[in-house]
C-alpha positions in Angstrom: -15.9 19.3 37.5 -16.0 21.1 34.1 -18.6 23.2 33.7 -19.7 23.2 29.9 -21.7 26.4 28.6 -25.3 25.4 27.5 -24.7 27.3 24.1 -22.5 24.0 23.2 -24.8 21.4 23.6 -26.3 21.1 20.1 -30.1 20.1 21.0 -30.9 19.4 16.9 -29.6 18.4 13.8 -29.8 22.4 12.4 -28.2 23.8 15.9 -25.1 25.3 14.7 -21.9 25.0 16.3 -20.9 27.9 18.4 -18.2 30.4 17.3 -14.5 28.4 18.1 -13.0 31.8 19.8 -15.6 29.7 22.5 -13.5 26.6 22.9 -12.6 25.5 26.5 -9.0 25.5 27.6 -9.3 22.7 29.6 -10.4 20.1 28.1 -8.0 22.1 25.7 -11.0 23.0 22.6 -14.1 21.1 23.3 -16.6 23.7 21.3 -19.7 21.8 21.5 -21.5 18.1 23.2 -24.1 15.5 21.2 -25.0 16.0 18.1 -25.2 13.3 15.2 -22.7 12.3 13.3 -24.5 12.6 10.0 -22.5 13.6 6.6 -23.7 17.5 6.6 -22.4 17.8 10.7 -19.0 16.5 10.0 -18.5 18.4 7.0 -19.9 21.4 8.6 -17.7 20.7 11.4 -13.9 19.9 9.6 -14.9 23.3 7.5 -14.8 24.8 10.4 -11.7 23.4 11.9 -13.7 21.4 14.3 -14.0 17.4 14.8 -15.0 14.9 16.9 -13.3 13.3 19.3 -15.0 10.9 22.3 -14.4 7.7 23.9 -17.1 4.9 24.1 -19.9 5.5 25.8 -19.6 9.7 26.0 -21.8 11.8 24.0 -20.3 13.4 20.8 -17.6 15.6 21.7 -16.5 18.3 19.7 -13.2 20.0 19.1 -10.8 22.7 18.1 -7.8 22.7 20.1 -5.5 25.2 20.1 -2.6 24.9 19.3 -3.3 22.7 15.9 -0.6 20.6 14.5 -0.7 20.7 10.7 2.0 19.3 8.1 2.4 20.9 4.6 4.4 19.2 1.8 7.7 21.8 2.3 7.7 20.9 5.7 7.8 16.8 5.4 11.3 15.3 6.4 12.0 12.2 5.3 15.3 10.6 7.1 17.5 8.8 5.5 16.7 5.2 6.7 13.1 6.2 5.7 14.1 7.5 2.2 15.8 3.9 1.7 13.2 1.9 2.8 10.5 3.8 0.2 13.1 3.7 -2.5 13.5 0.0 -1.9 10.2 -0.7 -3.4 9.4 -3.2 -0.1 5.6 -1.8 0.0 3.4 -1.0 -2.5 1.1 2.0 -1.7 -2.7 2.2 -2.6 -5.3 4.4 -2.5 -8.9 4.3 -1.5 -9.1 0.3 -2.3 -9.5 -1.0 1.6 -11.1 1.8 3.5 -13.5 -0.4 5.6 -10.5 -2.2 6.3 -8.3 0.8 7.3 -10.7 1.8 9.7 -11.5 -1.1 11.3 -7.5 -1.6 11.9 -7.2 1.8 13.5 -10.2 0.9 15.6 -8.6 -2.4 17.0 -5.3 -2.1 17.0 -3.8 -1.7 20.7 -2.1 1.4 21.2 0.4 2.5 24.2 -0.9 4.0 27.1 -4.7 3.5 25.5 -6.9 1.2 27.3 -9.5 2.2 24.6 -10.2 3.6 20.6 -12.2 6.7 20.4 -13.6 5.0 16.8 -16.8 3.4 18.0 -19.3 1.6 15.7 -21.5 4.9 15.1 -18.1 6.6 13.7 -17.3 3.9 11.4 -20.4 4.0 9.9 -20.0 7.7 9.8 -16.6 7.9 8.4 -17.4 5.0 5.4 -20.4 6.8 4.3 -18.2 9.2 4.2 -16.0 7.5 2.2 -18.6 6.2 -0.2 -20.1 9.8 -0.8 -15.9 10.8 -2.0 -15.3 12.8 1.2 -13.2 10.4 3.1 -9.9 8.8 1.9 -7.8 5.7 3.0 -4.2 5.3 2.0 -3.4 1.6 2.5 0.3 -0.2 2.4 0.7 -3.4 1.0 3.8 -5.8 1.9 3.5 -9.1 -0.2 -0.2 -7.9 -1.2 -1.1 -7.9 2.6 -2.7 -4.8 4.3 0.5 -3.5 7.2 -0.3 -0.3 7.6 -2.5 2.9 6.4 -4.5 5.7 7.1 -7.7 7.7 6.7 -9.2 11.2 6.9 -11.3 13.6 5.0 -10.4 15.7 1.9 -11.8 18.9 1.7 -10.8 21.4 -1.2 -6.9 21.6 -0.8 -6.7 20.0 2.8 -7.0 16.2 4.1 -8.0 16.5 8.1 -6.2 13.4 9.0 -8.1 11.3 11.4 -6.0 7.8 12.4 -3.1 5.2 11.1 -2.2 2.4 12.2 0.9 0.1 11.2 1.3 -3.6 11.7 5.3 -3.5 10.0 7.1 -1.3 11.0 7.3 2.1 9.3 4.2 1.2 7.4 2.0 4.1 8.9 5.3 6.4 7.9 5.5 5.5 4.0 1.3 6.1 3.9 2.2 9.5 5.3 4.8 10.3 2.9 2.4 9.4 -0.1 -0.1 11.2 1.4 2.4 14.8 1.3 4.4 13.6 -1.7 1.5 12.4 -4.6 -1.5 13.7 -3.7 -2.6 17.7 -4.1 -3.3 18.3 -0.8 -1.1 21.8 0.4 -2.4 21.1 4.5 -2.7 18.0 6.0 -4.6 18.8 9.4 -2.6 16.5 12.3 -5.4 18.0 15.1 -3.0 17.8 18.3 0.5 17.1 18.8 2.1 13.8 18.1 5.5 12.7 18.3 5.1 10.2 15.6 4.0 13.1 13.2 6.5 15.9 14.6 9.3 13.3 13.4 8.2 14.2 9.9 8.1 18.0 10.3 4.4 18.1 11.4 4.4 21.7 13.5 2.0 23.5 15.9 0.0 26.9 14.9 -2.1 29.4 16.2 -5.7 28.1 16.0 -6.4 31.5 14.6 -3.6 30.5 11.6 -5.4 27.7 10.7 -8.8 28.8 10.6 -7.4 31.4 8.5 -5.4 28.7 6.4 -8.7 27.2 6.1 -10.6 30.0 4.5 -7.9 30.4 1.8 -7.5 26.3 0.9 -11.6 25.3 0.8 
């Protein structure tokens, strides 16, 4: 049974989050519970190196894990069978044209070892308004002018908190990643926890410290 210290349940919309030297170990960063998910919380929360993270039917769960997996552009490795299939021009790369669609992909496609998404209907609405207030940013990859793969998160100053991808072709999620370090001006892309998919690229763990620090300088 986890017992979760009444400071972190956020009881209104102007309760502020509690100082992230707070965060749990186990679950590894939860920082605060409830809340709404309304434009000024979220980007509150990412300024702070926080996010929200919860499965269907939980209250709104907040996080800072420690360690944080972050990417920056001199860190990206590109292999060489992922090099060739970019160069070959196979799938044309947009930006913030589809981002209802995006989102609804990462929310329904199936995922190993996941009986359930974490993006529930109060998110998406969340995230687009997001999106249509310029916070929150799809990258979308066309194959024969069909949507195959993409992803979304929010830009903040000089950092893009990644939030999901999702690729129906193969390597599709991997060449909107790519884009996403290569042509855009981001210098951090925020990862959150560790991945295998992203550490294939050069994505890395740090300090939470580090990257609240990282934060500071890049906002």
């Amino acid at each position: 049974m986890i017992e979760i210290p009444r400071s972190f349940f956020l009881s209104s919309e102007n309760t502020p989050f509690p100082n992230i030297d707070l965060a749990l170990e186990e679950p590894n960063g939860l920082i605060a519970v409830g809340g709404e998910l309304s434009t000024n919380r979220l980007l509150d929360a990412y300024t702070q190196g926080i996010f929200p993270w919860y499965s269907q039917g939980e209250p709104v769960l907040w996080y800072s894990p420690n360690p944080r997996m972050v990417i920056t552009k001199d860190k990206l490795h590109i292999s060489k069978s992922l090099d060739k299939i970019i160069r070959s021009n196979r799938f044309e790369v947009r930006l913030n044209t589809n981002f209802e669609q995006v989102i609804n992909q990462c929310k329904s496609i199936k995922r190993k070892d996941q009986d359930s998404t974490w993006i529930d209907d109060d998110m998406l609405h969340a995230y687009s308004q997001l999106h249509r207030q310029g916070h929150a940013h799809s990258i979308e990859v066309y194959e024969n002018d069909k949507l195959v793969g993409g992803l979304y998160g929010v830009g903040i100053g000089k950092v893009f908190f990644g939030e999901s991808m999702f690729s129906c072709a193969s390597n599709a999620s991997k060449v909107a990643f790519v884009y996403l370090l290569r042509e855009t001006d981001y210098l951090l892309v925020d990862c959150q926890v560790e991945n295998s998919h992203l550490k294939s690229l050069g994505a890395f763990n740090i300090e939470r410290s580090a990257f609240v620090k990282l934060l500071k300088e890049l906002l």
